[in-house]
C-alpha positions in Angstrom: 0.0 0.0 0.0 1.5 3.8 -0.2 1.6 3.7 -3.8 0.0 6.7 -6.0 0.0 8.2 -8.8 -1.3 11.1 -11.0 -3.2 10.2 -14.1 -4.3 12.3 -16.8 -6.5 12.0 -19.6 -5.6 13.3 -23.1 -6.8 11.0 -25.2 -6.6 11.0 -29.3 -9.6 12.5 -31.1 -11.9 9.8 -32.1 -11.1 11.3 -36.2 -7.4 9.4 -35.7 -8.6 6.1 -34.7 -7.9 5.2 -38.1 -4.4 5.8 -37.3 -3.4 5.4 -34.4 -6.0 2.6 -33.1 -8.0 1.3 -35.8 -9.4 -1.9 -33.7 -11.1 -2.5 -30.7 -9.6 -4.4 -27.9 -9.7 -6.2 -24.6 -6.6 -6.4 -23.4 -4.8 -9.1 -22.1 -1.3 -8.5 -21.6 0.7 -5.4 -21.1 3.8 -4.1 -22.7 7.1 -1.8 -21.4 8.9 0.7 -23.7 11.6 3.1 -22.6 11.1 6.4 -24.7 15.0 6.6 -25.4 14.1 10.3 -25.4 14.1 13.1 -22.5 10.6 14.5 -22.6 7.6 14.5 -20.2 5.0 12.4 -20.5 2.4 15.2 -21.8 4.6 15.9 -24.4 4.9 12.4 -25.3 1.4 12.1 -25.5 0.9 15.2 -26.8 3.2 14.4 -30.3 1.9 11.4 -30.4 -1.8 12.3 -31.0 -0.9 15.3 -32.7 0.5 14.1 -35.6 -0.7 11.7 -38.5 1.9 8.5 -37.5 0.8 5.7 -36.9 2.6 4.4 -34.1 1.1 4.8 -31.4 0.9 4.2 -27.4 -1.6 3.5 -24.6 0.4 5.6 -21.8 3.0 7.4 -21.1 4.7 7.7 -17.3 7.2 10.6 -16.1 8.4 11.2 -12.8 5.1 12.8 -11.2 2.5 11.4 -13.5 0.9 9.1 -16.2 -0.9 10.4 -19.3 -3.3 8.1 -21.5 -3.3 8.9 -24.8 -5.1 6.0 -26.6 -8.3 4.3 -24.7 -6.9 1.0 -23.1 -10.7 -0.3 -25.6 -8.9 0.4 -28.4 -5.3 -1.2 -29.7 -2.1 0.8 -30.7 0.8 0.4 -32.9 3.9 0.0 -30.4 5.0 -3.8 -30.2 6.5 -3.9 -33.8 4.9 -7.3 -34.6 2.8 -6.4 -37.5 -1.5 -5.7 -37.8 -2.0 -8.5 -36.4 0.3 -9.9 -34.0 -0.7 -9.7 -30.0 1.5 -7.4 -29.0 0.3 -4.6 -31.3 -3.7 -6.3 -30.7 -4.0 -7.3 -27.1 -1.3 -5.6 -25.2 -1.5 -2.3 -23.4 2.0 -0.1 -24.5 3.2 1.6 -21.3 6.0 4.3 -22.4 8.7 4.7 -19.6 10.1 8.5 -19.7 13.8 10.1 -19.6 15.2 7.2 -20.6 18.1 8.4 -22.8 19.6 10.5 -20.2 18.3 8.7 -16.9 19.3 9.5 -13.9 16.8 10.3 -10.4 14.0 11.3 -13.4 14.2 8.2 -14.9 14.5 6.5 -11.4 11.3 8.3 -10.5 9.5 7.2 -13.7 10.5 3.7 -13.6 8.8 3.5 -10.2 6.1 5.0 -11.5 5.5 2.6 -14.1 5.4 -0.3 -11.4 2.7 1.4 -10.1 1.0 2.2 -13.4 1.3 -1.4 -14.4 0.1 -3.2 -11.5 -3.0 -0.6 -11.4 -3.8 -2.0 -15.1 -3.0 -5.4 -13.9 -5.6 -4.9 -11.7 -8.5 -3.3 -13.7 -8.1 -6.2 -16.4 -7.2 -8.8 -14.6 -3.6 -9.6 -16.2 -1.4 -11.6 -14.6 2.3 -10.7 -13.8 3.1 -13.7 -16.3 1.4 -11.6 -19.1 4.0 -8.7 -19.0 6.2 -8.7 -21.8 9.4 -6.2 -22.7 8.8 -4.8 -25.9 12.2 -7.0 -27.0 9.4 -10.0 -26.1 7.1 -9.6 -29.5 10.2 -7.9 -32.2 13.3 -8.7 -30.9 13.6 -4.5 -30.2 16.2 -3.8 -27.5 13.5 -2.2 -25.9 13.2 -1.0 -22.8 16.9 -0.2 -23.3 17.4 1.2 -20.1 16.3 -2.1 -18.5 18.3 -3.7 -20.7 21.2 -2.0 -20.3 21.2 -2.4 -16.8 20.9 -5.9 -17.0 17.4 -6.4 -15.4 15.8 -9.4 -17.6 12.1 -9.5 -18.6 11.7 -12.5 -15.7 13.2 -9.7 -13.2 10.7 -7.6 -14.2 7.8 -9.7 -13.9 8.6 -10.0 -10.4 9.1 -6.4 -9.4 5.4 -5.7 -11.1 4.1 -8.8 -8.3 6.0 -7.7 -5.7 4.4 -3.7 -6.4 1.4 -5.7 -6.7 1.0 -7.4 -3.7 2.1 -4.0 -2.0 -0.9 -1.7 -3.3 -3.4 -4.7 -3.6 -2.7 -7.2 -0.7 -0.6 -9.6 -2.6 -2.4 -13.3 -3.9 -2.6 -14.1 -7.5 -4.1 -11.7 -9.9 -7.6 -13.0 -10.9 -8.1 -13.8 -14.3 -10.9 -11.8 -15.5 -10.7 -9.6 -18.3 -12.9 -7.0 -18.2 -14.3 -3.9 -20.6 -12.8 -0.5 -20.0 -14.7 1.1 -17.5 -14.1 4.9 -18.6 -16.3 7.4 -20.5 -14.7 7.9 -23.7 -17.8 8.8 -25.0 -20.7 11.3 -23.8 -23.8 11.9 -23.9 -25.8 13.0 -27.1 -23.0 10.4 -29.0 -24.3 8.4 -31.7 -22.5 5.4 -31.7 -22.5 2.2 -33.6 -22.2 -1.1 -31.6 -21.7 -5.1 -32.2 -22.8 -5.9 -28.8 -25.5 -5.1 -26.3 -26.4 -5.8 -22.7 -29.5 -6.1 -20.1 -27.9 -3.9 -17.5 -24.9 -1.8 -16.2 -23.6 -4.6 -14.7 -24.4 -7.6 -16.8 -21.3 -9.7 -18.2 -23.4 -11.7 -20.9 -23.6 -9.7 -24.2 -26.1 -10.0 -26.2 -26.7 -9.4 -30.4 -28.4 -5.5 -30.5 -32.1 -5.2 -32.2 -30.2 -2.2 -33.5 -26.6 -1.5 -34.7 -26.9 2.6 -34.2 -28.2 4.3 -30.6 -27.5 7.5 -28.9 -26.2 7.4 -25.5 -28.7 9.0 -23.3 -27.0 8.0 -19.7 -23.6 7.2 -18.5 -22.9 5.4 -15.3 -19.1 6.3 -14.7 -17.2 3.3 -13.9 -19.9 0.9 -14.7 -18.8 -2.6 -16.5 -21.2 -1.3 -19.2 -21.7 2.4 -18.3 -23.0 3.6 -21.4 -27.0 3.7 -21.9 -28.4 3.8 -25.2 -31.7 5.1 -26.2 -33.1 5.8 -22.8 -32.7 1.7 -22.7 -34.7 0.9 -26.1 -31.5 -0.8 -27.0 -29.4 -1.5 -23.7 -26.2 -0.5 -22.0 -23.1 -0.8 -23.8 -19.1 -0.7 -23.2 -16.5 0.6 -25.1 -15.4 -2.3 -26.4 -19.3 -2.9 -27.7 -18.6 0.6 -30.0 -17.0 -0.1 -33.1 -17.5 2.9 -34.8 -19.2 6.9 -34.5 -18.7 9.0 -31.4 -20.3 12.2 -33.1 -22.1 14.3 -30.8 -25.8 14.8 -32.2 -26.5 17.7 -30.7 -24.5 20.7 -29.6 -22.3 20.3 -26.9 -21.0 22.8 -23.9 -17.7 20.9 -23.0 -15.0 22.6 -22.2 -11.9 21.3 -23.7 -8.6 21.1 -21.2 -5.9 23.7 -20.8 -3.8 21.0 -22.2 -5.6 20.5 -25.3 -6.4 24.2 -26.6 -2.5 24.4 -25.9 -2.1 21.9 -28.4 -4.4 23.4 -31.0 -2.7 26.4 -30.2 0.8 25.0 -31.4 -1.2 23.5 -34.1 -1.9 27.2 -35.1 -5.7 26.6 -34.8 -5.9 29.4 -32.9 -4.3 32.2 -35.0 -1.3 34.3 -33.7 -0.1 37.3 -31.3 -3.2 39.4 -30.9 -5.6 37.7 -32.6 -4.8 34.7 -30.4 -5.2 36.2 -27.2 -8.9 38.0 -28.4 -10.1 34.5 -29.8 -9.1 32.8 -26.8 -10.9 34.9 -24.2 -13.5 35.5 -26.6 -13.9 32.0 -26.4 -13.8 32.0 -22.6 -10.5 30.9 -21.8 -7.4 32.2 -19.7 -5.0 33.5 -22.2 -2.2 33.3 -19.6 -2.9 30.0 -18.4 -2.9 28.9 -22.1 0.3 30.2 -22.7 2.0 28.9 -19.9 1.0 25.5 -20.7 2.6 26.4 -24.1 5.5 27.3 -23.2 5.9 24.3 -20.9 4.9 21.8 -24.2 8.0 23.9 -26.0 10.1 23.3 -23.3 10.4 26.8 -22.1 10.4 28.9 -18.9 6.8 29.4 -17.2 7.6 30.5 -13.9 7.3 33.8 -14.0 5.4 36.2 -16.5 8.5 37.1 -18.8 9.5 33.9 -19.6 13.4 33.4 -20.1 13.4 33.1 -24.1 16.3 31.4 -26.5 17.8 33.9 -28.7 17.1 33.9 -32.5 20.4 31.7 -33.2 19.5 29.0 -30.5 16.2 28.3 -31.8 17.6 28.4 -35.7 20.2 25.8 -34.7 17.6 24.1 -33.6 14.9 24.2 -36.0 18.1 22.9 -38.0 18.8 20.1 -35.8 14.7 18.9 -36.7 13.9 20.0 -32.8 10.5 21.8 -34.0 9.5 19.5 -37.1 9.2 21.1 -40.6 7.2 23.0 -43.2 3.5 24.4 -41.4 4.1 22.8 -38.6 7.1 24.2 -37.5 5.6 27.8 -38.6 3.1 26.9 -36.0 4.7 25.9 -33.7 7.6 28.4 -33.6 4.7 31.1 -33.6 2.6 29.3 -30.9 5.8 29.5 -28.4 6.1 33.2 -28.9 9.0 33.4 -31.9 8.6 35.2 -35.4 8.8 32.7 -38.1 10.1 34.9 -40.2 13.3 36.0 -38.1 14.4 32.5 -37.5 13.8 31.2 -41.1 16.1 34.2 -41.8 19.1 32.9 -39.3 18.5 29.7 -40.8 19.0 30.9 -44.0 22.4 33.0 -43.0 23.3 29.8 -41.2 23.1 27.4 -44.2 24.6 29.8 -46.6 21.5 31.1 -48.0 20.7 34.9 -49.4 17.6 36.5 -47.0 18.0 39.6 -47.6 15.1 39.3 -50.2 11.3 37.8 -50.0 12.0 35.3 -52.6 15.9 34.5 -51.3 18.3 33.2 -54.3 17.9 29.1 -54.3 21.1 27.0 -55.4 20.5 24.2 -57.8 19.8 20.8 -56.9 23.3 20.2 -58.5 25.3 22.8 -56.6 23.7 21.4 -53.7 25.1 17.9 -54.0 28.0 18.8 -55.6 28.4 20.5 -51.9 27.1 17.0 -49.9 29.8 15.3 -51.8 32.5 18.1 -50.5 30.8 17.2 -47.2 29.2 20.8 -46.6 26.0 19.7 -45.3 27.6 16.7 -42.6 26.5 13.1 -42.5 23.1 11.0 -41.7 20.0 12.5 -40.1 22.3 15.8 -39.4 22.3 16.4 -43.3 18.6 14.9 -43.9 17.7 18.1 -41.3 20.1 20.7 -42.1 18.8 20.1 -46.1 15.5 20.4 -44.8 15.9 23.3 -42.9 17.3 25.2 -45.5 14.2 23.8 -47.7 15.7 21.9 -49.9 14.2 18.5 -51.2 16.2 15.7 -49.5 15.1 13.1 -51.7 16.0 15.2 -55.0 19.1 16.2 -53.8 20.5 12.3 -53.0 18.8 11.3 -56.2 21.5 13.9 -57.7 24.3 12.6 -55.6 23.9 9.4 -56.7 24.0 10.3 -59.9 27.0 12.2 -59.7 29.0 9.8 -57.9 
């Protein structure tokens, strides 16, 4: 007993499930990743359901908190044994944070994750047996921090029991699968279903007189807490809805701090001015906003003159690939504060480039290999970026150095 832990919910819009979970799930084993990367779990989560990949993740735990991304209903693409291997089908991806660096964060995470997994071990009834390294389904050295420190998957399976038996009393985890018992959906949702049943709490599902319903009552933490048409059809689960989640008739939800932050950074939201009138016109705190911002971009919320990176910092960095490429990284170099236009410029200076114009003089796709081959534009993923950054076609411009070699 003693263990807790922070959980947020930030879950993918239901328009991605194509992506990033296109089947539904009940799962019965659970799998741990290291990140092999230094960022929080909200911004883990938050990349991952921003952008149009399809791998994908159930949750991801830091050093104060976990944050679900993907419903635990649904599967996601992390095990790296194909469409329709069980890792990637019936195993819950649990994302271990700070792993490159390690350290007390890491520490702090890892411990964390313990306590994550023997909660989900618990709400589905998965045995200690049943938790696999991500190594386990593709070979992957993955968790590499485990790895590396020479705890085996066996190891493992025994500090999840042992943080088991700590929170939960200890005796053999009960066999027992059950439905995910949150709300991903709401009320006014039209839904389509393959499975219906008598009652919150019934376990025997039954074929639906109808396919489509609209949930009209939700019973939080119900085995089947979803009600559909006032009880003309039944009470469903998640794992029941196979398809819709469109609200049919206007809602008043409030999205999260969290979330308008990220459609700020996806430049939903405008810029500068306009932001700050559309947000509070919209009801929310502009400063509040911001600060969660500027904590996504890895930057200085403390105070309300947040330390900023000069011009040439964030240009070597938009060079190194830190803040992605084309409209994205407009928007999100504009959401954390910067002018797109001064830092394209450094980049531009930086990479040899005239921008002393609109339209800035543009070498040849020739000059520009003849350069790579001179080895002006360094090696790997260094040159794939810097080419990039510059805006220059990487594909066209090896295409030409393989010609001319």
């Amino acid at each position: 007993m003693g263990h807790s832990l922070q959980i947020t919910t930030m879950l993918v819009p239901s328009s991605k499930y194509g992506i990033k979970c296109p089947y539904t799930m009940t799962p019965s084993y659970i799998t741990r990743h290291d990140t092999y990367n230094d960022a929080s779990a909200m911004s883990e989560v938050s990349y991952m359901i921003g952008n149009n990949k399809q791998v994908s993740f159930h949750v991801a735990v830091d050093d104060y908190r976990a944050v679900q991304g993907i419903p635990y209903s649904r599967n996601a693409w992390h095990a790296g044994d194909g469409s329709s291997g069980t890792g990637n089908r019936k195993s819950i991806g649990v994302e271990v944070c700070y792993s490159k660096s390690g350290g007390d964060r890491y520490t702090k995470a890892d411990d964390n994750a313990l306590t994550m997994i023997a909660m989900l071990m618990k709400q589905f009834g998965i045995p200690a047996t049943k938790v696999h390294y991500h190594r386990h389904w593709s070979g992957k050295v993955c968790p590499h921090r485990l790895i590396s420190m020479g705890v085996t998957e066996a190891q493992y399976q025994q500090m999840v029991q042992a943080r088991y038996n700590e929170m939960y009393g200890g005796g053999a985890v009960v066999v027992n699968p059950v439905p995910v018992t949150g709300t991903s959906y709401k009320v006014g949702d039209t839904v389509s279903i393959n499975g219906v049943y008598t009652s919150s709490g019934s376990d025997k599902k039954l074929k639906p007189s109808k396919t489509t319903g609209t949930i009209t009552k939700i019973i939080s933490g119900a085995r089947n807490p979803y009600l559909l048409n006032n009880g003309n059809i039944g009470w469903v689960n998640d794992v029941c809805i196979v398809g819709g989640g469109t609200t049919a008739t206007a809602s008043t939800t409030r999205k999260s701090v969290a979330i308008i932050a990220q459609e700020v950074m996806a430049g939903k939201w405008g810029s500068g001015v306009d932001r700050k009138n559309r947000l509070q016109a919209a009801g929310y705190n502009y400063s509040e906003v911001q600060a969660e911002v500027n904590r996504l971009c890895g930057k200085s919320s403390t105070n309300s003159s947040p330390v900023r990176k000069s011009v040439a910092t964030i240009a070597q960095e938009v060079m190194a690939g830190k803040w992605g490429s084309g409209a994205d990284r407009k928007n999100r170099l504009q959401a954390a504060g910067y002018n797109y236009s001064e830092v394209q410029a450094e980049v531009n200076r930086l990479c040899g480039k005239s921008s002393t114009s609109s339209s800035p003089v543009r070498k040849s796709v020739t000059q520009i290999a003849q350069e790579v081959i001179a080895g002006k534009w360094g090696n790997g993923a260094m040159r794939k970026q810097r080419l990039q950054a510059a805006g220059y076609d990487y594909e066209a411009v090896r295409k030409e150095v393989n010609r001319l070699l």
